[in-house]
LOKE-712092 format. One record per residue (C-alpha): residue number from 1; x, y, z; residue in three letters. Coordinates in Angstrom, 3 decimals, always signed. Layout:
<nodes>
NODE num        x        y        z residu
NODE NUM        X        Y        Z    Ala
...
</nodes>
This chain:
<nodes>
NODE num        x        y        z residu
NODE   1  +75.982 +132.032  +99.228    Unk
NODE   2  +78.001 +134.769  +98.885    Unk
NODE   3  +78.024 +137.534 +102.463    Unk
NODE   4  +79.889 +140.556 +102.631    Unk
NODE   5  +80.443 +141.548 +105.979    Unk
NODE   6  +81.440 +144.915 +106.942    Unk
NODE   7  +82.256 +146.834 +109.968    Unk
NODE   8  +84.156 +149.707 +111.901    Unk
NODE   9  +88.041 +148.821 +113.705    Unk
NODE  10  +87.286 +147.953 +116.794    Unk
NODE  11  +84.198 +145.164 +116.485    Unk
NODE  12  +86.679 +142.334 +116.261    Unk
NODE  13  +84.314 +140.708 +113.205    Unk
NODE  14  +86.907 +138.129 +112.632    Unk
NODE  15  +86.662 +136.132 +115.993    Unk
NODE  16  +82.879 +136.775 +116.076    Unk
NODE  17  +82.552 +135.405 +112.105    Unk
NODE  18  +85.184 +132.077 +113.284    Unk
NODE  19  +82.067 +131.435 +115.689    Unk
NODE  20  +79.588 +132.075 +113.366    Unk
NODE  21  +81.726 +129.556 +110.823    Unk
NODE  22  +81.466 +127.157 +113.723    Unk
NODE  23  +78.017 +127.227 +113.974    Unk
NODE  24  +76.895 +126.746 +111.293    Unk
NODE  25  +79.317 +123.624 +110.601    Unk
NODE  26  +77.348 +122.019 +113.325    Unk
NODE  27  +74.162 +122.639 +110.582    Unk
NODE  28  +76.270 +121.195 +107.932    Unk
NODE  29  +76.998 +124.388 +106.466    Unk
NODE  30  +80.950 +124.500 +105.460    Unk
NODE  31  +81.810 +128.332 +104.928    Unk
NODE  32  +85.170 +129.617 +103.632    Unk
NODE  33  +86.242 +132.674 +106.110    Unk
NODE  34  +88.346 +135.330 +104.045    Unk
NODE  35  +88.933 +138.040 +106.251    Unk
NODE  36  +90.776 +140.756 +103.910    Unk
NODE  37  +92.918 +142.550 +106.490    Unk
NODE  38  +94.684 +138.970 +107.450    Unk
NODE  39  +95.201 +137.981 +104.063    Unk
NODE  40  +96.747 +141.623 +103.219    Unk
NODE  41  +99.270 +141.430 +105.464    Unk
NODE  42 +100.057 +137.813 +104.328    Unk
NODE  43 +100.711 +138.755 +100.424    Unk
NODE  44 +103.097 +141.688 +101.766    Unk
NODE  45 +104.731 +140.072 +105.154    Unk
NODE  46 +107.167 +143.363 +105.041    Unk
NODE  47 +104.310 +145.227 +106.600    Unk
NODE  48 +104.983 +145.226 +110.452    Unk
NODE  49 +101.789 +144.678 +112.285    Unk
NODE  50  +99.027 +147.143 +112.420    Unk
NODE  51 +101.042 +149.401 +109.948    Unk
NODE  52  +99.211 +148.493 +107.101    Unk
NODE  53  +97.456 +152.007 +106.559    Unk
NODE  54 +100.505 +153.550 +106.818    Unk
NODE  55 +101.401 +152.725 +103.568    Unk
NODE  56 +100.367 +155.142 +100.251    Unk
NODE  57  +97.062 +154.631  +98.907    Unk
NODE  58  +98.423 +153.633  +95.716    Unk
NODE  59  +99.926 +150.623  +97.284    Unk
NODE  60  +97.049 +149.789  +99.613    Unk
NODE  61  +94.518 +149.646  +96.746    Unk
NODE  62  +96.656 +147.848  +94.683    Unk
NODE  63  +97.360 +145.368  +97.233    Unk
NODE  64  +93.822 +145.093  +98.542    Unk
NODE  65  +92.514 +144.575  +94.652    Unk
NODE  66  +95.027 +141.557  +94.644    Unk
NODE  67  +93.846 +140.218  +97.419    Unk
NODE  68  +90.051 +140.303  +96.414    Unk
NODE  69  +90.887 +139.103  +93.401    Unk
NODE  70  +92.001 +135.844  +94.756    Unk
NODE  71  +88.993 +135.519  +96.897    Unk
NODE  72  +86.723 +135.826  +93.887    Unk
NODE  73  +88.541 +133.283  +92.295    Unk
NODE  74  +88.353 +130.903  +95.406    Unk
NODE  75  +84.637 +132.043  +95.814    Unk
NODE  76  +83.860 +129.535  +92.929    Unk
NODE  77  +85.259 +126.962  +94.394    Unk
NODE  78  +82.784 +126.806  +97.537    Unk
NODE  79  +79.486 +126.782  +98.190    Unk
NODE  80  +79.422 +129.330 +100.954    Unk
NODE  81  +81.899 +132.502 +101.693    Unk
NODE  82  +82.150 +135.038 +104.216    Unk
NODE  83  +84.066 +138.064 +102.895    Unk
NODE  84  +85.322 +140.324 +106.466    Unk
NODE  85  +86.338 +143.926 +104.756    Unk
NODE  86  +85.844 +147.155 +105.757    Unk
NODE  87  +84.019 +149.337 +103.525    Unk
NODE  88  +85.672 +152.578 +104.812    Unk
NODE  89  +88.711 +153.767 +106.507    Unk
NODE  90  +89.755 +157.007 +108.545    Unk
NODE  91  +93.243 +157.147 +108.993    Unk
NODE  92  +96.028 +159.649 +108.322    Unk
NODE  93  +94.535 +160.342 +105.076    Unk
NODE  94  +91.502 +161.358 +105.803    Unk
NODE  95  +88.191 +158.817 +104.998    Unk
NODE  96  +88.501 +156.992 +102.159    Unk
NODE  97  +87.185 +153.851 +100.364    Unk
NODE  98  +87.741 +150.446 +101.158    Unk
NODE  99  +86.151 +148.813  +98.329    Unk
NODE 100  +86.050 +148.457  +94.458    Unk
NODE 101  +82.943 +148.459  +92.426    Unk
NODE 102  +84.081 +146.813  +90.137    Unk
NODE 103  +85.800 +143.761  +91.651    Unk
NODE 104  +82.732 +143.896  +94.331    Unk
NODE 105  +80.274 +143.359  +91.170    Unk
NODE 106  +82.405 +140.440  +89.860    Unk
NODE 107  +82.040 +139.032  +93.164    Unk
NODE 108  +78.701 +139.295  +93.302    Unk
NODE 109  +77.422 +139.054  +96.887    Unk
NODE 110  +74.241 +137.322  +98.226    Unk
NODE 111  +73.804 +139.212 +100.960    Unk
NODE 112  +75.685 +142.708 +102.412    Unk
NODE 113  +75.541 +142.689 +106.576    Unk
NODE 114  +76.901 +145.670 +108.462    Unk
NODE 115  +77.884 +145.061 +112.202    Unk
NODE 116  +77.895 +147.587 +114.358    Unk
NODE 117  +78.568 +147.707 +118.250    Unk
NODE 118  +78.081 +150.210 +120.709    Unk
NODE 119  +80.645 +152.853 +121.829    Unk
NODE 120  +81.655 +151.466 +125.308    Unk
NODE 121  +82.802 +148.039 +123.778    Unk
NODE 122  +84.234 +149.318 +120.510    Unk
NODE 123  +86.299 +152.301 +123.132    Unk
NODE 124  +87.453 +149.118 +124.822    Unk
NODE 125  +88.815 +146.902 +122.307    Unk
NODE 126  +90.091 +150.289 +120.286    Unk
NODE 127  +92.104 +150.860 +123.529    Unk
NODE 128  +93.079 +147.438 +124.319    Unk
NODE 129  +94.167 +146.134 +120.676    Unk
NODE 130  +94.888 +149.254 +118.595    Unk
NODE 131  +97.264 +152.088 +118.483    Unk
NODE 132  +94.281 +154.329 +116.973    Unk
NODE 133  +93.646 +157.767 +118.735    Unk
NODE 134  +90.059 +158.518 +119.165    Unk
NODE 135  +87.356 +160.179 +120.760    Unk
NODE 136  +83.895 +159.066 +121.593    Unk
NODE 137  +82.827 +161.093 +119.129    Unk
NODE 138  +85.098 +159.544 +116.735    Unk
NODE 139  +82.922 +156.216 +117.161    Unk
NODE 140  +80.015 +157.534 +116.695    Unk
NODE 141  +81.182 +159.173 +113.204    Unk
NODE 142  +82.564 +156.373 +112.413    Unk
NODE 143  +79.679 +153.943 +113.013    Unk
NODE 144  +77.386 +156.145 +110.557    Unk
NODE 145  +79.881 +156.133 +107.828    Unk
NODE 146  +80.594 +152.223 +107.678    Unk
NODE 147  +76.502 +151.990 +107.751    Unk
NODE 148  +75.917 +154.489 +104.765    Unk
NODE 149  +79.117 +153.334 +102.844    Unk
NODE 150  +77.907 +149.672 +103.026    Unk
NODE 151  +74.374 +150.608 +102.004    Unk
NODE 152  +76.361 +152.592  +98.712    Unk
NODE 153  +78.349 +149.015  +98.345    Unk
NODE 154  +74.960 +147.199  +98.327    Unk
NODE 155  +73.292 +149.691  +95.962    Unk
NODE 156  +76.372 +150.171  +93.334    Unk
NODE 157  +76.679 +146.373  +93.106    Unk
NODE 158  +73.769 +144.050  +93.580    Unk
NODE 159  +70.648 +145.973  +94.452    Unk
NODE 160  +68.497 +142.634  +94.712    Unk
NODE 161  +71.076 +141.496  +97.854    Unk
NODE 162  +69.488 +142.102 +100.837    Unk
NODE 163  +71.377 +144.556 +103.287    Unk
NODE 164  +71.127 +144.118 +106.880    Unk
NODE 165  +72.437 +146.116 +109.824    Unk
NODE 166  +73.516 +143.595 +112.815    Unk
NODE 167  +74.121 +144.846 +116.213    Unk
NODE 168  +77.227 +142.177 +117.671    Unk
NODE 169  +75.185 +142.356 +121.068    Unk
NODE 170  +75.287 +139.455 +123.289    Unk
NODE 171  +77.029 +137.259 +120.837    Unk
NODE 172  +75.409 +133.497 +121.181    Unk
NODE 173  +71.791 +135.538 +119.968    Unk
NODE 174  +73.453 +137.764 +117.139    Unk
NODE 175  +75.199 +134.913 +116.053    Unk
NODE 176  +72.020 +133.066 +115.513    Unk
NODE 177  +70.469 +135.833 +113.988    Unk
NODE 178  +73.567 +135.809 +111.586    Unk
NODE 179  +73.447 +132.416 +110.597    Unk
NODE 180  +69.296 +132.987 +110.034    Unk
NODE 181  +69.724 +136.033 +107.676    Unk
NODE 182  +72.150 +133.705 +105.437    Unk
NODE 183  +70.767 +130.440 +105.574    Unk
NODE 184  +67.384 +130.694 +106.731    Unk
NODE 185  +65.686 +134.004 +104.295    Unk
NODE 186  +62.574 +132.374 +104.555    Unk
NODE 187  +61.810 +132.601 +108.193    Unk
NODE 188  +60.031 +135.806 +109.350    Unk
NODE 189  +62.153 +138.668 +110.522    Unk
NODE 190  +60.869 +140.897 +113.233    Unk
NODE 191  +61.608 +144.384 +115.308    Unk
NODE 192  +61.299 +143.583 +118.523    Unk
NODE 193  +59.746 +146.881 +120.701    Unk
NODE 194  +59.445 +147.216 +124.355    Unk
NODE 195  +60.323 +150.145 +126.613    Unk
NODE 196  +63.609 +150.671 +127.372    Unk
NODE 197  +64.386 +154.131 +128.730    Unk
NODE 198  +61.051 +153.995 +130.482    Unk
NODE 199  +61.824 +151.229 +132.924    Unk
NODE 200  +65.231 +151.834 +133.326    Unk
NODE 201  +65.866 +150.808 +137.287    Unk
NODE 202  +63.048 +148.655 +137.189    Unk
NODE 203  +64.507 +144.680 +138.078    Unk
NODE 204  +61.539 +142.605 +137.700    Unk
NODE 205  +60.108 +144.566 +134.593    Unk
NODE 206  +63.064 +143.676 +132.932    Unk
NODE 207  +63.494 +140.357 +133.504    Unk
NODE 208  +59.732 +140.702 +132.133    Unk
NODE 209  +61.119 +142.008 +128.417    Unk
NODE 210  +63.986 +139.582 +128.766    Unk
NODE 211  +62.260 +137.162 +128.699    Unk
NODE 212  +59.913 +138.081 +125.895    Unk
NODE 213  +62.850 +139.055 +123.730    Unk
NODE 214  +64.278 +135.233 +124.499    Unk
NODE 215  +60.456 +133.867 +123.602    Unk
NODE 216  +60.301 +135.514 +120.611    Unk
NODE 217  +63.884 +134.729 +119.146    Unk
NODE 218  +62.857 +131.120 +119.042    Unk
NODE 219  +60.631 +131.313 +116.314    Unk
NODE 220  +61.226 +134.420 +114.265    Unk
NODE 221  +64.659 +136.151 +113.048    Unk
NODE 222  +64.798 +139.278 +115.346    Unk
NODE 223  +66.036 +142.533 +115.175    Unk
NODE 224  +66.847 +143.472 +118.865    Unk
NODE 225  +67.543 +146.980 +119.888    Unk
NODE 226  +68.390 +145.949 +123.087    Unk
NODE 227  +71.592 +144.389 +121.482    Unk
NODE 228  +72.661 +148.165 +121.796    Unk
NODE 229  +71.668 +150.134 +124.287    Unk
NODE 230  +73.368 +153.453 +125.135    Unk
NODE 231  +70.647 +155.808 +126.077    Unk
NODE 232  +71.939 +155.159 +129.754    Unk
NODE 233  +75.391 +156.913 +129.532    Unk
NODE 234  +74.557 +160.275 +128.902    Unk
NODE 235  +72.247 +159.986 +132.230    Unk
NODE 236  +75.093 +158.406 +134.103    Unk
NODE 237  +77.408 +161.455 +132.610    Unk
NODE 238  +74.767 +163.988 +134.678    Unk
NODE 239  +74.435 +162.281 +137.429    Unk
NODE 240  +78.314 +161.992 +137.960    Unk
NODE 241  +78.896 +165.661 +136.841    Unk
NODE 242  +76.213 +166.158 +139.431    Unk
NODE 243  +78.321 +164.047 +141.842    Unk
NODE 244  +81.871 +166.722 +140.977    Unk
NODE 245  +83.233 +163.496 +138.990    Unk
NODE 246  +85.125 +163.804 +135.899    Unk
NODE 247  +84.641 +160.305 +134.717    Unk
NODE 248  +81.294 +157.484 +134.247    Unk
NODE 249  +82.175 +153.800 +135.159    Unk
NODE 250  +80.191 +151.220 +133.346    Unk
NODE 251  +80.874 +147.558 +132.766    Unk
NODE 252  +81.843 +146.854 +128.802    Unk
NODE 253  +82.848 +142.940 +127.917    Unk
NODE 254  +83.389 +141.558 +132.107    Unk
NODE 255  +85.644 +144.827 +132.572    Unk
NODE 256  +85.079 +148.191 +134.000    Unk
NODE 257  +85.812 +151.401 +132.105    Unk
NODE 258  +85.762 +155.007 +132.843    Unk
NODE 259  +84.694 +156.914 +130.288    Unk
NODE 260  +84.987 +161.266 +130.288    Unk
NODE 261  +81.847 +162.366 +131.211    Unk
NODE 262  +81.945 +165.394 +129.402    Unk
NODE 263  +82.658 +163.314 +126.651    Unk
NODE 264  +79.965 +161.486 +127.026    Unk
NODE 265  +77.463 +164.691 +127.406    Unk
NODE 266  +79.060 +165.768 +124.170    Unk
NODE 267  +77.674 +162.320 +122.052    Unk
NODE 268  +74.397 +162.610 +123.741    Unk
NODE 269  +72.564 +164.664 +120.590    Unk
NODE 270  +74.313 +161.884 +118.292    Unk
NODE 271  +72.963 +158.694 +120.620    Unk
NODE 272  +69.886 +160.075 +120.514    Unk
NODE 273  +69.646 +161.273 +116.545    Unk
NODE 274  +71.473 +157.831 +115.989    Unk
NODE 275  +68.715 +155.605 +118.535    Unk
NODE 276  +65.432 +157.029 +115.992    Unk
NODE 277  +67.204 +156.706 +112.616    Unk
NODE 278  +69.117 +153.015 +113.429    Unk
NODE 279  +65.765 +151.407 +114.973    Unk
NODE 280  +63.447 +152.883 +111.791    Unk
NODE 281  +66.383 +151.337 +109.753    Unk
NODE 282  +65.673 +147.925 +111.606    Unk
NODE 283  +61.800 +148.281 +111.328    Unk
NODE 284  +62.502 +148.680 +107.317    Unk
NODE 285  +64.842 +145.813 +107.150    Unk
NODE 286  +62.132 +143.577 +108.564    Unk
NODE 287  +58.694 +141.866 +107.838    Unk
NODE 288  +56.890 +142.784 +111.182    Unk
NODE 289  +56.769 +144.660 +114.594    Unk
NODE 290  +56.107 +142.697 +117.885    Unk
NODE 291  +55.697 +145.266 +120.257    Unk
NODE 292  +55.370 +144.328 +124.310    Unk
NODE 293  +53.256 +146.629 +126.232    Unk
NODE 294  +53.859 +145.359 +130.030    Unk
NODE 295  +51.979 +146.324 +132.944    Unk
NODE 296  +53.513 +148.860 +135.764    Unk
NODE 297  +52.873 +148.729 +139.443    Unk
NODE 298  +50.392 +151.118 +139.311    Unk
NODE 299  +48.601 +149.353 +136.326    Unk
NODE 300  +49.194 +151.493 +134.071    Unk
NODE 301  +50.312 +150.412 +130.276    Unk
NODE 302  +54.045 +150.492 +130.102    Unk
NODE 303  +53.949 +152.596 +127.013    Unk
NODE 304  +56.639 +155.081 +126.067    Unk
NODE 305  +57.027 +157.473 +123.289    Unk
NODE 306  +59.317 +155.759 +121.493    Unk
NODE 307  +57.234 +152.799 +121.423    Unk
NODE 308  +54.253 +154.711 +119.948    Unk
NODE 309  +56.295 +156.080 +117.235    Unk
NODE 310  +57.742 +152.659 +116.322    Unk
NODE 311  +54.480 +150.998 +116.025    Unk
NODE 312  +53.557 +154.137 +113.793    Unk
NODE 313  +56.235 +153.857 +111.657    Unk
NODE 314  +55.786 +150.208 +110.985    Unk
NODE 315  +52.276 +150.556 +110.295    Unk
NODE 316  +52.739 +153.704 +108.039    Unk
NODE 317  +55.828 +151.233 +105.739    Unk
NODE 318  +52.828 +148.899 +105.634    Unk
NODE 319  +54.873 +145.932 +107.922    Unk
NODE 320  +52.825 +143.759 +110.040    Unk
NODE 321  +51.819 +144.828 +113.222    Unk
NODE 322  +51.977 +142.634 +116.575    Unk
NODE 323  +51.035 +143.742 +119.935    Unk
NODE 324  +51.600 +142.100 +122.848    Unk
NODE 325  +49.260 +143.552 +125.625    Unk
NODE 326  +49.819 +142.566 +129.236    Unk
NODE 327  +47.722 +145.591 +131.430    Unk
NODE 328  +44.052 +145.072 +132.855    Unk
NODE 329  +43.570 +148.144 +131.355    Unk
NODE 330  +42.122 +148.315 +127.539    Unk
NODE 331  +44.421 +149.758 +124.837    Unk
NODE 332  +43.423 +152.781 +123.165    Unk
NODE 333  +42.398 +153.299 +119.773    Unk
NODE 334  +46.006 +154.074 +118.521    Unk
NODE 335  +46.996 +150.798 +119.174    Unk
NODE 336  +43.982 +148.993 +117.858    Unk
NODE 337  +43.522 +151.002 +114.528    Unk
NODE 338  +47.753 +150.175 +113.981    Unk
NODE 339  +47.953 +146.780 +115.112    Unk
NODE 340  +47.313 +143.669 +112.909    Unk
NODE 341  +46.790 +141.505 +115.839    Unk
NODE 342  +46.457 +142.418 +119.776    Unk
NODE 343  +47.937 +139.002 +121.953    Unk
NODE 344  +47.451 +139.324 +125.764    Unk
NODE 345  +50.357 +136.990 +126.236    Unk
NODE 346  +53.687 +135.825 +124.590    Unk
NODE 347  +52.787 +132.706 +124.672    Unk
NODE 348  +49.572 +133.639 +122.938    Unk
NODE 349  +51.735 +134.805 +120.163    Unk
NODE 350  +54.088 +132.295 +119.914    Unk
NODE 351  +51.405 +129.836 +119.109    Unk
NODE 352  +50.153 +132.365 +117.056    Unk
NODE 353  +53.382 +132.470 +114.632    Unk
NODE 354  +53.686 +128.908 +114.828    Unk
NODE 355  +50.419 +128.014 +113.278    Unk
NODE 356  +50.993 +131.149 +110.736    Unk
NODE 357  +54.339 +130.733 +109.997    Unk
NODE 358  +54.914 +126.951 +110.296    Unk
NODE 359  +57.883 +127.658 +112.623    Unk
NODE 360  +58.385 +125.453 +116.034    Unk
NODE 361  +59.343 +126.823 +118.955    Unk
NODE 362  +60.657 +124.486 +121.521    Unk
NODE 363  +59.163 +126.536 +124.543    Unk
NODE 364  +55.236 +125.864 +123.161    Unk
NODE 365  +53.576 +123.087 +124.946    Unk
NODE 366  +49.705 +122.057 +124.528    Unk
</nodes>
């Protein structure tokens, strides 16, 4: 098993991929880490630190084709290899490529996963472990192009490799979502979809979806939009503007960080345009929808728009369709025609999947 891993600066792939190494050691899988920026700077130890793109192109594609070449060549030699590259770079030359075709079909990789993170976290690290200028607009661009150039990667070398997009997220859960995709293809992958947006401000309702998002990742490999969530900050970015501030404070990685608010305001056309292309994108990379429809105070259906139009979309790329119903109240006829199964519980579901899927989850009980 052969995974290429790709990624923007600024997800720090290489300390989540060492845990993901570790993992699945424990599960007697032995995986040989190559992470190509480390082993760069070790063939040319002339290069100070973090000055690596500094150098001509000439030299940098010369020196990363050496280096690629040696893990192909080692890639023989184990069972299981992680490759951490980049598959583009913006630096003072503009965007370029940071792959080969050629080398990348004589590798021939198993799988293709691009990780991507959300702008608060990836502003943070940037700031905290990288002398890289940038905007919040920069990470946004950014994030788009390392998604599209991977999916080119995938496409120009092994078609028949699955590609995956993998939010980092809360990193025990991603990182068994990681270690699923690779070693586990033939369990059932899933978009998870529950309002978000809708019952923003709401404590108990989302302790609610918590805790079906934690049900359902026991049994079936899931896609989890929650693992990125930004929709908030452009709210918090009017209500401060509102408030004369300058700045947003939100809580990235156990730190706060202010971000510019106008900033902020500026992204909010790409969170949004980004939000209803990424989660189709994760609906299309999996088998099924399980969608959770929970009840408000008012007992109501907890139904957004979004919601609706994921559960269309599914049904319309002929996936599987799951809905988890919770209100008193019945569902209409836009659910029912869409929906391959309606469960009233997720417990009813879980058992559900279990018998269907020969899975065992260690929360079912008789």
């Amino acid at each position: 098993m052969i995974i290429v891993v790709t990624g923007m600066v600024g997800i720090d792939k290489k300390q989540y991929l060492a845990k993901v190494c570790d993992y699945a050691g424990k599960r007697d899988k032995d995986i040989l880490l190559c992470n190509v920026g480390d082993l760069m700077y070790a063939e040319s130890p002339d290069i100070a630190a973090g000055r690596i793109l500094d150098i001509s192109l000439r030299q940098l594609h010369s020196l990363r084709r050496s280096v690629i070449k040696d893990i192909i060549a080692k890639s023989k030699e184990h069972k299981h290899v992680i490759v951490n590259t980049h598959a583009t770079f913006r630096w003072r030359h503009g965007l370029f490529p940071a792959f080969d075709f050629y080398q990348m079909r004589q590798l021939n990789p198993d799988l293709f996963i691009c990780m991507i993170d959300g702008v608060e976290p990836l502003h943070l690290r940037l700031g905290r472990e990288h002398q890289i200028r940038h905007t919040l607009k920069d990470l946004i661009v950014w994030r788009e192009e390392e998604v599209l150039a991977t999916q080119m990667m995938q496409r120009g070398t092994n078609e028949n490799a699955p590609f995956h997009i993998l939010a980092r997220g809360f990193e025990k859960g991603t990182i068994e979502t990681f270690y699923q995709l690779a070693f586990e293809p033939k369990r059932k992958k899933a978009y998870l979809s529950f309002p978000m947006t809708h019952v923003a401000g709401m404590p108990e309702m989302l302790s609610v979806i918590k805790e079906f998002r934690d049900t359902m990742k026991t049994i079936l490999t899931c896609f989890d939009p929650g693992d990125l969530e930004e929709a908030y900050l452009p709210y918090y970015a009017q209500q401060a503007q509102k408030a004369g501030q300058d700045t947003v404070e939100v809580e990235v990685l156990g730190e706060k960080v202010k971000l510019d608010a106008a900033e902020v305001k500026q992204i909010e056309p790409d969170i949004n345009s980004q939000i209803y292309a990424r989660d189709f994108a994760l609906i299309d990379q999996a088998d099924m929808i399980v969608s959770f429809i929970p009840e408000l105070d008012d007992g109501m259906p907890a139904l957004s728009s979004g919601v609706e139009r994921e559960l269309q979309h599914a049904h319309e790329a002929a996936k599987e369709v799951f809905v988890i119903w919770m209100p008193k109240k019945e569902p209409s006829v836009f659910i029912t025609q869409t929906a391959n199964k309606i469960f009233h519980s997720p417990k009813e579901a879980l058992k559900y999947f279990e018998k269907q899927y020969e899975y065992k989850s260690p929360l079912l009980f008789e």
